[in-house]
TIZA-704541 format. One record per residue (C-alpha): residue in one letter; x, y negated, z. Coordinates in pm, whole numbers. Each point is the difference from the previous one (the first is absolute). Layout:
BEGIN
{A, {X, Y, Z}} ...
***
This chain:
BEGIN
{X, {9810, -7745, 10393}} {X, {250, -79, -292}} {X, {225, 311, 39}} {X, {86, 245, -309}} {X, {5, 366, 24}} {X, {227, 157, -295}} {X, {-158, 128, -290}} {X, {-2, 349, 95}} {X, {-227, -103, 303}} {X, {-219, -179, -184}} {X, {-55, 278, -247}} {X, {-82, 289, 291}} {X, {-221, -235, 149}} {X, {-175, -161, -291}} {X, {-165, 351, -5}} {X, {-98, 9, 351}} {X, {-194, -306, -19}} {X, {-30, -326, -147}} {X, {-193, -322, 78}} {X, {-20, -355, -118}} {X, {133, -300, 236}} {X, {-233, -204, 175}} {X, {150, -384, 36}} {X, {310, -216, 88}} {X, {88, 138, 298}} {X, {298, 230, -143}} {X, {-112, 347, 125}} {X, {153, 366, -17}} {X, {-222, -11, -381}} {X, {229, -150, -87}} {X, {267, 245, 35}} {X, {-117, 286, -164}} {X, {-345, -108, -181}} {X, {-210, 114, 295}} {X, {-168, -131, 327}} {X, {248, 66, 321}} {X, {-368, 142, 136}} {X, {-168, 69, -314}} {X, {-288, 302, 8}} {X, {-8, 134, -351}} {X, {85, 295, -68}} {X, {-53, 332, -180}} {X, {64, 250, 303}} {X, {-346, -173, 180}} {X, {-72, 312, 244}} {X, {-369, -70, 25}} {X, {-186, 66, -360}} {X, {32, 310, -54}} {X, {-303, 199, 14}} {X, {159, 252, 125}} {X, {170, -197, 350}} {X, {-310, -170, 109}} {X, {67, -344, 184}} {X, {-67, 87, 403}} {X, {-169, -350, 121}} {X, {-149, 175, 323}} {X, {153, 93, 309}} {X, {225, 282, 5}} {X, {252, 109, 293}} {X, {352, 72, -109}} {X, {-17, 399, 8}} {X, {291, 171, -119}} {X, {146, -277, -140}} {X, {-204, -110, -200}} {X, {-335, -244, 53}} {X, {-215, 85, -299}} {X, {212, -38, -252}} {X, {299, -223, 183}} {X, {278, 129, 112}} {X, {53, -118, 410}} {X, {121, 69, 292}} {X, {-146, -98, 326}} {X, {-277, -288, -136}} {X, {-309, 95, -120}} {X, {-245, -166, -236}} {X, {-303, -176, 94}} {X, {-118, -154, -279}} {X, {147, -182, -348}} {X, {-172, -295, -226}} {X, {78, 11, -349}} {X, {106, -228, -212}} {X, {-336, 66, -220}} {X, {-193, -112, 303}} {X, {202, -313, 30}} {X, {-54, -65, -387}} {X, {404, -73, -3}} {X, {246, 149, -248}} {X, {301, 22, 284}} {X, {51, -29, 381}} {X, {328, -172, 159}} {X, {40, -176, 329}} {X, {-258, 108, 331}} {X, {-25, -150, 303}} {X, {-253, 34, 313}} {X, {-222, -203, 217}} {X, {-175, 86, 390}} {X, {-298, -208, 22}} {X, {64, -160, 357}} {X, {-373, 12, 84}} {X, {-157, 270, -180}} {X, {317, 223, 62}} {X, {-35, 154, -373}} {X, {314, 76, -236}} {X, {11, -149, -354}} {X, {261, 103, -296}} {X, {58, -275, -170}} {X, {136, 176, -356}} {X, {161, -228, -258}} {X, {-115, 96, -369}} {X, {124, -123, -340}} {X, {-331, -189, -13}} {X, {-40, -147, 338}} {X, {-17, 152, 377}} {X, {-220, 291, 105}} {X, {-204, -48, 351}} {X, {-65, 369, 195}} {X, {-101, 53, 355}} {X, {150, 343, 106}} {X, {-145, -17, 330}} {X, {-215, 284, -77}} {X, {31, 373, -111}} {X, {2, -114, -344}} {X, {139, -316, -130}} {X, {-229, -270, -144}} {X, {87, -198, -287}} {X, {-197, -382, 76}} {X, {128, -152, -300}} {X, {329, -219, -146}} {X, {116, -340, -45}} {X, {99, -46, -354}} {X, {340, -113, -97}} {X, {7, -410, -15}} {X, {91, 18, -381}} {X, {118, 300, -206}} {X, {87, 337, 79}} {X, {343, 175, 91}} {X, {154, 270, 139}} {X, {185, -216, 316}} {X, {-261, -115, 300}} {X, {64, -4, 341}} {X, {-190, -69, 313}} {X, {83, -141, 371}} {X, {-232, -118, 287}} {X, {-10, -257, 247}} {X, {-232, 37, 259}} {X, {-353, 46, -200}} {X, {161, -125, -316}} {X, {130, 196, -286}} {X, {265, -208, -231}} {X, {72, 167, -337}} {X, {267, -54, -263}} {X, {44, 192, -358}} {X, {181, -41, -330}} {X, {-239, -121, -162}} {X, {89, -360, -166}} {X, {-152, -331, 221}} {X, {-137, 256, 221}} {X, {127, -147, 344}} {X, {-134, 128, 328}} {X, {-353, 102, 66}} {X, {-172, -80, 345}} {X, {-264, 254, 138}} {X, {-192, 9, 286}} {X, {21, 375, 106}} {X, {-312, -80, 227}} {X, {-230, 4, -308}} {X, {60, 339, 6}} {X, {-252, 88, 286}} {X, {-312, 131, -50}} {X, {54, 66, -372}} {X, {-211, 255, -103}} {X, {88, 32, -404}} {X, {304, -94, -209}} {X, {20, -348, -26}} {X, {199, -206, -272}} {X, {118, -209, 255}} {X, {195, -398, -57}} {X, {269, -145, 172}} {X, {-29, -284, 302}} {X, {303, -212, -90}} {X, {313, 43, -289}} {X, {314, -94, 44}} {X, {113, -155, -329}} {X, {406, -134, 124}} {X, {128, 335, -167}} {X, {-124, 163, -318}} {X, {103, 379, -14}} {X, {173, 160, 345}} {X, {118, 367, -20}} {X, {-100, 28, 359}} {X, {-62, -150, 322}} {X, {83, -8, 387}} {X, {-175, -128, 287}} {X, {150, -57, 327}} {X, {-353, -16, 223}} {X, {162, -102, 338}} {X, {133, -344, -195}} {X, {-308, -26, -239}} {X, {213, -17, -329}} {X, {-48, 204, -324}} {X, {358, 2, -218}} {X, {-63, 109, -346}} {X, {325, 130, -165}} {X, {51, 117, -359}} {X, {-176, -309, -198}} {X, {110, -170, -294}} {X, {378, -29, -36}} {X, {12, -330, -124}} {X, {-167, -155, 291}} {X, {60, -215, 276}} {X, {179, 265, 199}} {X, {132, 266, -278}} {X, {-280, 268, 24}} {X, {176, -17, 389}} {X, {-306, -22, 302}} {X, {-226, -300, 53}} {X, {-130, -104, 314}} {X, {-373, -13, 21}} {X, {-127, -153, 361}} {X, {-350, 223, 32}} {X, {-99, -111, 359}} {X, {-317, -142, -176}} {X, {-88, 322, -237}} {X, {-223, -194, -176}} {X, {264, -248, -99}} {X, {338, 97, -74}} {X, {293, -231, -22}} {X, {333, 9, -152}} {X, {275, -86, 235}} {X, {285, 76, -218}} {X, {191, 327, -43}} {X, {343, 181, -77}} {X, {199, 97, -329}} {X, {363, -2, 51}} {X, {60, 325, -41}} {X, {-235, 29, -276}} {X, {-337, 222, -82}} {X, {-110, 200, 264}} {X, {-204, 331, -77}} {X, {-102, 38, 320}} {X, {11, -50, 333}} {X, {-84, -18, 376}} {X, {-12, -275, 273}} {X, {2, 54, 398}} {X, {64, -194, 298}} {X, {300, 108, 103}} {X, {7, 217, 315}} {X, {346, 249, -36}} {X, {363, 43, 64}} {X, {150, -323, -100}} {X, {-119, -264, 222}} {X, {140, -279, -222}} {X, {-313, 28, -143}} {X, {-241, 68, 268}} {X, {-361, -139, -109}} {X, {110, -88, -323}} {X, {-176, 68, -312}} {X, {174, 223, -226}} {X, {-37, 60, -357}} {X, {126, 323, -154}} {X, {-4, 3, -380}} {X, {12, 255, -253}} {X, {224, -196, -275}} {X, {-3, 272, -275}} {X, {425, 21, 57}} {X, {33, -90, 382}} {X, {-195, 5, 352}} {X, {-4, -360, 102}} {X, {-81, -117, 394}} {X, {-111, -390, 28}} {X, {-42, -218, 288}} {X, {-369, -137, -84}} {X, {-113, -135, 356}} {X, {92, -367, -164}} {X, {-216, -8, -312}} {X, {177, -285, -125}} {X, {304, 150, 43}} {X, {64, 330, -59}} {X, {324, 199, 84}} {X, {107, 300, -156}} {X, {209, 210, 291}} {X, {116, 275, -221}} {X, {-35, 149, -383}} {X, {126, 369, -50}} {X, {-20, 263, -261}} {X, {117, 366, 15}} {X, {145, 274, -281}} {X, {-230, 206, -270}} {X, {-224, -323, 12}} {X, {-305, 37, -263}} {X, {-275, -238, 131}} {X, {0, -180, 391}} {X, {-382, 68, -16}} {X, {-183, 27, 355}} {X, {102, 14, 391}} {X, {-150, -5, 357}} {X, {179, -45, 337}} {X, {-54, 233, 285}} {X, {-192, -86, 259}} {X, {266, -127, 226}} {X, {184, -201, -290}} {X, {333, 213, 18}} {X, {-22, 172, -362}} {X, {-162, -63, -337}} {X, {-122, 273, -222}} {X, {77, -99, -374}} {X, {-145, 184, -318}} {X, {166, -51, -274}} {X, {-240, 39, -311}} {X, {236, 136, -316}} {X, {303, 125, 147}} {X, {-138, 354, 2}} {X, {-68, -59, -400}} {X, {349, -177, -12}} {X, {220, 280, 206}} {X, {-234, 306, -18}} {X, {18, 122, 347}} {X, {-337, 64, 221}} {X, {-222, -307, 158}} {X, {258, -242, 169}} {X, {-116, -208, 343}} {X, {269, -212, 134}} {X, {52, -95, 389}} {X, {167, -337, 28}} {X, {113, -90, 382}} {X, {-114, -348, 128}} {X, {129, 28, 326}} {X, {187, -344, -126}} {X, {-177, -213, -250}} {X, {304, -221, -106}} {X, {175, 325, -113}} {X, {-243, 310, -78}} {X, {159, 376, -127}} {X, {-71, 300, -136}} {X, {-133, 226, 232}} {X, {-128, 344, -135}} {X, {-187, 120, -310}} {X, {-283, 266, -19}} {X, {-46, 196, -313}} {X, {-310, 154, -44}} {X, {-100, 341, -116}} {X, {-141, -128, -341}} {X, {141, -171, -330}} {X, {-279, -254, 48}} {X, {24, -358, -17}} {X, {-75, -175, 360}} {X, {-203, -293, -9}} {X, {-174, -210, 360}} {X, {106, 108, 277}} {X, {-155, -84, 380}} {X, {131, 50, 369}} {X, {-247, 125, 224}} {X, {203, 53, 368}} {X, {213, 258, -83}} {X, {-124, 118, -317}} {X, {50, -149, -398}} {X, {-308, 59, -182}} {X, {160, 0, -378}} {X, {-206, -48, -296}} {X, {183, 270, -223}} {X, {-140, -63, -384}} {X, {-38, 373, -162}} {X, {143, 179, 349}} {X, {-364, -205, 188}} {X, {33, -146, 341}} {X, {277, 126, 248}} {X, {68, 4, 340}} {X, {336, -75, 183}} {X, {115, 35, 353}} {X, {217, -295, 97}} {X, {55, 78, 358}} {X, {285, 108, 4}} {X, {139, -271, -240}} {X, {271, -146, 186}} {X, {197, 352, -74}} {X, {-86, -40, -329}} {X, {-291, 310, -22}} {X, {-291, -69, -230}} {X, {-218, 299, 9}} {X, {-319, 44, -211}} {X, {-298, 144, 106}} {X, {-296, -28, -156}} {X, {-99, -85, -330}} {X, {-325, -22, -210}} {X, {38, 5, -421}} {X, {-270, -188, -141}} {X, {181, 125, -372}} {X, {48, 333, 42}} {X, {127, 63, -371}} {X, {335, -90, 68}} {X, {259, -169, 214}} {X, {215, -158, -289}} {X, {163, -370, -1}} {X, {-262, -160, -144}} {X, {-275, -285, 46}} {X, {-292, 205, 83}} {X, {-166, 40, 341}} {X, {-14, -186, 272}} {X, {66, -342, -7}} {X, {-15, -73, 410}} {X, {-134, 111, 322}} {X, {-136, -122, 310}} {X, {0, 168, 339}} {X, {-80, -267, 295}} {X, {-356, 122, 74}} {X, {-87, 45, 379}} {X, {-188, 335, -150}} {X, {297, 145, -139}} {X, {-136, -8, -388}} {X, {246, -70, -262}} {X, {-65, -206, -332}} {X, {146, 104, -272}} {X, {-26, -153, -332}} {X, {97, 205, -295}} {X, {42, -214, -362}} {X, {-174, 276, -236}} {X, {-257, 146, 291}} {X, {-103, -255, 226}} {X, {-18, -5, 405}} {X, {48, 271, 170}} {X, {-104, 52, 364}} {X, {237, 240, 261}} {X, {46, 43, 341}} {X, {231, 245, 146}} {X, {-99, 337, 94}} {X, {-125, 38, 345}} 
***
């Protein structure tokens, strides 16, 4: 992320935080000497004798669950990051064991990926897959069937295999290994995985490679042995991004598969059914632009929600989620923004039918009604503050969410506390 902030911005924020860089991959670091995600800071909420952590259940009473602030999702239980021996949390994800029917959080650390089954009352912690070389503060996790695939920062670390099977019957913490690496990319910001075509598309790797720091195509029909099959860098290094089968309005594009990328200045849509041929339909940006960071389509493929990562440190007003409308690919618009009721900084963001499950930073996770999006109202209602100091723009708290359980829990991974646990109040 080669952008500059003035120097008055970099003063203010220099004593917010401040964190070294972690490799050639050009992140937000870069911009103001700290990590776009980083977890330092000096306003940790949880070590003060005098605030004791809450790693139990608690129901949200009164607002408040323990000692987070919420509103209609409870907690049922929270690992730390001391019982994960890791230093920071980032990216989670989840797996259903098909056969055994159990739930697993799959929690990326700076020092590898954290294995709990939350089927229970109280989560279990069964052990962690340490990172494939060094440490950093950038991991993130997709599956494919059984099969986890995970990318990080690190340098040379490529993509890590794991067979989420091994996970049965464990009984203590295990320092588990990896089943197959991926070495045809080094560092990768991020992945996505489109199950129904077996394909994993890291995004955010080294600039200078084949495809710009753009997406590669990775064919993972065979888990065990992944395959490059080409990629897509025209419009340059992508952050982040998501790939579905096409099924909405524009029937141009009607089975298609359809990459969305967060390009740091500009939402691009590509055409990437043909993997030797790639087709970018459209590339748009919007105003107050800080940092194209993260989006996720509605169910029905009509809008993408867009979080922009700096633009509430760049323009100052509250949390900023923008609604693009898709109804036609080839020419995309502007169709609503929702400002939330913090100065917090939003980060990943999910669709869940008609609900947005936003990972907030400082303000925690927060919930959105989309239903009535096609008139433009985005409603919150629910939330659950996993740093209940404050709710400033800064790069504390949580780092991502995940809601697709069949029993309703919510992940949530915060970068200075570790995984918390909800589920919304009966």
């Amino acid at each position: 992320m080669k952008l500059f902030f003035n120097l008055l911005l970099c003063l203010v924020m220099c004593c917010i935080v401040s964190c070294s860089g972690s490799d050639d991959s050009g992140n937000i670091n870069d911009i103001i000497g700290m990590s776009d995600d980083d977890p330092s800071s000096d306003d940790d909420p949880m070590t003060s004798d005098d605030d004791p952590m809450t790693t139990g259940a608690q129901p949200c009473q009164g607002g408040m669950a323990g000692i987070y602030p919420c509103n209609g999702f409870g907690l049922l239980g929270l690992v730390t990051l001391s019982e994960m021996d890791a230093n920071s949390a980032n990216d989670v994800w989840g797996w259903t064991d098909s056969t055994t029917g159990n739930e697993y959080a799959l929690a990326g650390l700076d020092n590898g990926t954290a294995f709990i089954d939350i089927s229970g009352d109280d989560p279990i912690f069964l052990g962690k897959l340490p990172t494939a070389t060094s440490s950093s503060t950038w991991r993130d996790i997709k599956i494919f069937g059984d099969y986890a695939f995970i990318v990080s920062e690190a340098n040379n670390h490529g993509m890590q295999v794991f067979d989420l099977t091994k996970l049965r019957n464990v009984t203590t913490p295990q320092n588990f290994s990896s089943d197959a690496r991926y070495t045809g990319i080094g560092n990768a910001h991020n992945i996505v995985i489109n199950e129904e075509m077996g394909f994993a598309y890291p995004v955010g790797t080294a600039r200078g490679d084949a495809f710009n720091g753009g997406v590669h195509f990775i064919d993972i029909s065979d888990p065990m042995n992944p395959s490059g099959v080409g990629g897509y860098g025209d419009s340059g290094y992508s952050h982040d991004g998501q790939v579905v089968t096409y099924n909405g309005p524009d029937t141009d594009y009607s089975g298609r598969e359809i990459y969305v990328g967060s390009n740091e200045n500009r939402v691009v849509i590509v055409d990437i059914t043909d993997k030797s041929n790639p087709t970018t339909i459209a590339d748009l940006g919007y105003s107050q632009l800080g940092y194209t960071h993260q989006g996720w389509f509605t169910d029905d493929h009509r809008y993408f929600i867009l979080g922009d990562e700096v633009d509430e440190i760049n323009f100052g007003f509250n949390s900023r989620t923008l609604v693009f409308d898709f109804e036609n690919l080839d020419s995309p618009v502007l169709h609503t923004e929702y400002l939330g009721p913090t100065a917090a900084i939003d980060h990943n963001g999910y669709v869940f039918g008609n609900e947005y499950y936003l990972a907030n930073y400082t303000a925690g996770m927060r919930l959105i009604d989309i239903s009535d999006i096609a008139n433009e109202n985005l409603t919150e209602v629910g939330f659950f503050d996993t740093f209940p100091s404050n709710n400033t723009a800064s790069f504390n708290g949580v780092w991502s969410v995940y809601p697709y359980f069949d029993s309703g829990k919510v992940l949530i991974n915060d970068s200075n506390t570790g995984l918390f646990i909800v589920k919304k109040t009966e």
